[in-house]
C-alpha positions as CSV (number, residue, x, y, z in Angstrom):
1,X,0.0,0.0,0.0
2,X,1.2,3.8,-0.7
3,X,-0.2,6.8,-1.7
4,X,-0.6,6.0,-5.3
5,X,-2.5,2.8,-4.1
6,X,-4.6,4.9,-1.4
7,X,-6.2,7.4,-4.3
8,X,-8.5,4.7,-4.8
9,X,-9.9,5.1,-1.2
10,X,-12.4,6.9,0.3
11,X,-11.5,9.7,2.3
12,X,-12.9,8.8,5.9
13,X,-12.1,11.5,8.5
14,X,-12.9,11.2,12.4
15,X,-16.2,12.2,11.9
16,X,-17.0,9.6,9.0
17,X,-15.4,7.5,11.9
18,X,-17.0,8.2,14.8
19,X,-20.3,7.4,13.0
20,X,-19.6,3.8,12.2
21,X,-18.3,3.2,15.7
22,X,-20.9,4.5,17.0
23,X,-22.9,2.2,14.9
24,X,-21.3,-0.2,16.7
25,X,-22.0,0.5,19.7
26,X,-25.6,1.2,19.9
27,X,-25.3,-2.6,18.2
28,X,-24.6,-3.9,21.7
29,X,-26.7,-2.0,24.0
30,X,-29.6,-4.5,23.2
31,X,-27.1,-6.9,25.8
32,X,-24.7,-4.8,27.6
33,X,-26.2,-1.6,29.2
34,X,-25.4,1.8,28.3
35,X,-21.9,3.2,29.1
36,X,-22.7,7.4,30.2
37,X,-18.7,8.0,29.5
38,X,-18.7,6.6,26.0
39,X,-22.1,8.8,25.5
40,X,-20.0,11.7,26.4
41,X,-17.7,10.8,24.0
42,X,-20.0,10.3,21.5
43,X,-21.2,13.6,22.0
44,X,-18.6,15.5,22.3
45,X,-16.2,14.4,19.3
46,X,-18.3,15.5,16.4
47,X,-18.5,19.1,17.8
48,X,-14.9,19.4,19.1
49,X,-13.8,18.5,15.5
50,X,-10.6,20.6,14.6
51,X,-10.8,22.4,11.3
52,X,-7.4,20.9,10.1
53,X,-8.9,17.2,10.1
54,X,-9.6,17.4,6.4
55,X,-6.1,16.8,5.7
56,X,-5.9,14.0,3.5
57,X,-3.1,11.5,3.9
58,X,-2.9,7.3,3.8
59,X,-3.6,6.2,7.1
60,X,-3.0,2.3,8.5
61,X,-5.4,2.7,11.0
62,X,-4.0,0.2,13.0
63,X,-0.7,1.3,13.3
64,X,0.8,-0.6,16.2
65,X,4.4,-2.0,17.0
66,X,3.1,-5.5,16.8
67,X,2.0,-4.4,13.3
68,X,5.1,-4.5,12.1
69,X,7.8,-6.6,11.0
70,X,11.6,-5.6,13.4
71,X,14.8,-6.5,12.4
72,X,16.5,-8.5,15.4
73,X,19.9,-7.0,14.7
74,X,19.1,-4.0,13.6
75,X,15.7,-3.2,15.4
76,X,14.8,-1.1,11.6
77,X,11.0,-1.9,11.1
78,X,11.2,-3.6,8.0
79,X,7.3,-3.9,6.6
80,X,4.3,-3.0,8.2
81,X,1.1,-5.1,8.2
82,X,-2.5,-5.4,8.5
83,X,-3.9,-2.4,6.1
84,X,-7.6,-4.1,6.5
85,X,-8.5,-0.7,8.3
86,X,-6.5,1.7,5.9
87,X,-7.7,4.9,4.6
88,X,-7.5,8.4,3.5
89,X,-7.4,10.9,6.7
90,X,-5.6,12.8,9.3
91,X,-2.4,11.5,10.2
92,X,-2.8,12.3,14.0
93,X,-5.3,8.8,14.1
94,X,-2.3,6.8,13.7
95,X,0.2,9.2,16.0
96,X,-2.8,8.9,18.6
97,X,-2.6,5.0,18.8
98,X,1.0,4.8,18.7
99,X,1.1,7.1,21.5
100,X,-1.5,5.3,23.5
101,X,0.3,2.7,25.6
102,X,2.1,5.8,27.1
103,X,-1.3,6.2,29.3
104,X,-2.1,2.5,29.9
105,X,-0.6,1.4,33.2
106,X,1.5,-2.0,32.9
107,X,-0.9,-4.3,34.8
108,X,-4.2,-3.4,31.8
109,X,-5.0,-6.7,30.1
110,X,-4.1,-6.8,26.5
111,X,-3.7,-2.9,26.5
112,X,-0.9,-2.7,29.0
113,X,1.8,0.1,28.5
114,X,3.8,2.2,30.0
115,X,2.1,4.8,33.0
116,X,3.5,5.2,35.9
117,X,7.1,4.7,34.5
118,X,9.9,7.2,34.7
119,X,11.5,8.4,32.2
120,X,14.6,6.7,33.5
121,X,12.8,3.1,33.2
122,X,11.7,4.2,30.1
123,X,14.9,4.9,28.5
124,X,16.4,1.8,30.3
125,X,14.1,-0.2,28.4
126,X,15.3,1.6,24.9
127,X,12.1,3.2,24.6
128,X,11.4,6.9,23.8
129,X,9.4,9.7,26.0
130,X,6.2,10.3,24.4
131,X,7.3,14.2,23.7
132,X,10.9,12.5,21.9
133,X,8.3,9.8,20.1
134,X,5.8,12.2,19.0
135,X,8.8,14.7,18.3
136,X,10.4,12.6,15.8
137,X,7.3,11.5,14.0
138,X,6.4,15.3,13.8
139,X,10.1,15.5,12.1
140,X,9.2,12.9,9.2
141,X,5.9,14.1,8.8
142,X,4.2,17.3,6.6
143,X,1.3,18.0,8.5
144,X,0.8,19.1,12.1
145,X,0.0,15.7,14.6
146,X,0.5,17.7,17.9
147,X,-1.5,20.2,18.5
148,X,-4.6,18.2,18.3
149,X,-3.4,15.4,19.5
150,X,-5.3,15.3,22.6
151,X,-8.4,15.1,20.0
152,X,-6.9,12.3,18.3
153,X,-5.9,10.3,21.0
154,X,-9.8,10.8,22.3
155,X,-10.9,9.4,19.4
156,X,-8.6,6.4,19.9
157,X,-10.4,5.4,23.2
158,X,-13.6,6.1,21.8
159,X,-13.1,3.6,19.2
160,X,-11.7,0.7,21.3
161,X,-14.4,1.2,24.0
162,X,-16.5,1.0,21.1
163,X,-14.8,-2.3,20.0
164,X,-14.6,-3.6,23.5
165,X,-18.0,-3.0,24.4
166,X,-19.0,-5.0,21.4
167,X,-16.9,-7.5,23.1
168,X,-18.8,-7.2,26.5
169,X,-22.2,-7.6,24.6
170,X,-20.6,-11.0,23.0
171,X,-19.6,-12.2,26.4
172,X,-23.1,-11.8,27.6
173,X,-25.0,-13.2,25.5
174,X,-22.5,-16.6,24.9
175,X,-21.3,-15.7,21.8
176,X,-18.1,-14.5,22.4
177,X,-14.6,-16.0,20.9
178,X,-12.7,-16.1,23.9
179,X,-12.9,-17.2,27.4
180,X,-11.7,-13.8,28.7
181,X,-14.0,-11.8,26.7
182,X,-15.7,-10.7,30.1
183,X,-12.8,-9.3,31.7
184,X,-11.1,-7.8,28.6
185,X,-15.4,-6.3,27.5
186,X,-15.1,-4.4,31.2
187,X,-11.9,-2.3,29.7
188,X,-14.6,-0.5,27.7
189,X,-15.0,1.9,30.5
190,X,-11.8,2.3,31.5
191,X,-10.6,3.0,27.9
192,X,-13.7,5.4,27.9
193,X,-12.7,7.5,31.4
194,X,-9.0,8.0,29.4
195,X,-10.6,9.5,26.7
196,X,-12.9,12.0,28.7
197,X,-9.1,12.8,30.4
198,X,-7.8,13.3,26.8
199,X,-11.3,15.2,26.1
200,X,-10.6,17.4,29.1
201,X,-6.9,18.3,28.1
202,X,-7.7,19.7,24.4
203,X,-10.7,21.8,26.2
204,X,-8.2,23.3,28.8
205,X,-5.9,23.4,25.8
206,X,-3.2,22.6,28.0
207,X,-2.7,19.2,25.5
208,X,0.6,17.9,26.1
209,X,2.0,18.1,23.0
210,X,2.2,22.2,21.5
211,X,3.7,23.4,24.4
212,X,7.2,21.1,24.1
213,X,7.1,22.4,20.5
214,X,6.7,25.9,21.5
215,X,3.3,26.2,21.3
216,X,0.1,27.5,23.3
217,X,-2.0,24.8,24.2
218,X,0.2,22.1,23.1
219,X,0.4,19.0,24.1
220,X,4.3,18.7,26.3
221,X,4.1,20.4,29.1
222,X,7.9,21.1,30.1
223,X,8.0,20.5,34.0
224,X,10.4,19.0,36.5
225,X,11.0,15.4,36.0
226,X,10.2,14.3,39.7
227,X,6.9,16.6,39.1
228,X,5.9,14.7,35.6
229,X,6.9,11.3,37.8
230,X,4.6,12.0,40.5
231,X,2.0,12.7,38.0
232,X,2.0,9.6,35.9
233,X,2.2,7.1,39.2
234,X,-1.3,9.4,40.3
235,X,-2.8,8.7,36.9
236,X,-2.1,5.1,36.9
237,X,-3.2,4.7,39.6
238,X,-6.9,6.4,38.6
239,X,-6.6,4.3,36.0
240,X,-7.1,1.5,38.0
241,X,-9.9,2.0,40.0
């Protein structure tokens, strides 16, 4: 797939978007009952809608590391996979689930990432700060994905509550494909809570990413290390209750 490839795609931006997974959805609420978070969400993502979203540029849409094919000895991604859920859109969808396991604590089933951690066990694990992460995409890439990025990464949880709610709805009514479908169906609201935090950032327009970059309202916000510590164990800690 490349962007010769993708001008035979429809263009489907977050709005587009947030209609079929809403679609979704209301498809389980005949079995699982209503989730007032995710109705927020709902709500609120249409409206909050930043101009710059009709960008048009080929998106994975499931742009994860487990996507993609790593060199052992070289740790170059060699191939990325899985373009069922490509498109033509905004490239701060894919930016906002990359970034994601940066605000899963490590002990969330299947979504686990990296809250909590300092930047220290971060980088002692060969892995990047959010800000350096987002920071060099921004550098390879011709459109803005920080400033809204708080918007984008709402979307994300939207979308996998979405997903995961459909799981829940399985679960209940014995038709789900997996013995944990339960457990992993309650993440909906959990995923759903992290997006209305998300939701709230891009309203204060405190997002963490502008500000690193030298922007108002961005979305880095450049504070003491023991300060942005503290912070992250607190919010992994809501995270988990």
């Amino acid at each position: 797939m490349d962007w010769v490839q993708s001008q035979s795609l429809t263009r489907f931006d977050v709005s587009a978007q947030t209609k079929v997974w809403t679609a979704q959805y209301r498809s389980a609420e005949a079995v699982s009952p209503p989730n007032p978070d995710i109705e927020k969400l709902i709500e609120w993502l249409p409206l909050a809608l930043p101009p710059s979203d009709d960008v048009s540029t080929l998106v994975h849409g499931d742009l994860r590391v487990d996507n993609c094919v790593i060199d052992p000895s070289s740790s170059e991604i060699k191939a990325v996979l899985d373009w069922e859920l490509s498109t033509v859109g905004h490239p701060g969808t894919d930016v906002a689930l990359l970034t994601s396991s940066y605000h899963t604590p490590p002990t969330m089933p299947i979504l686990g990432g990296f809250a909590g951690m300092s930047l220290g066990e971060l980088a002692s694990l060969g892995i990047p700060s959010e800000e350096e992460f987002v920071g060099k995409y921004q550098d390879q890439c011709a459109h803005d994905v920080t400033t809204n990025l708080d918007y984008y990464q709402t979307f994300a949880c939207f979308r996998m509550a979405s997903i995961l709610q459909g799981v829940y709805a399985r679960s209940l009514s014995g038709n789900a494909s997996s013995k944990e479908a339960t457990k992993i169906g309650a993440l909906a609201g959990v995923l759903a809570k992290l997006g209305l935090k998300h939701m709230d950032n891009f309203e204060r327009g405190d997002s963490r990413v502008a500000k690193a970059f030298g922007g108002a309202g961005s979305a880095f916000e450049s504070k003491k290390q023991g300060e942005r510590v503290k912070r992250a164990m607190k919010y992994a800690k809501w995270l988990q209750t």
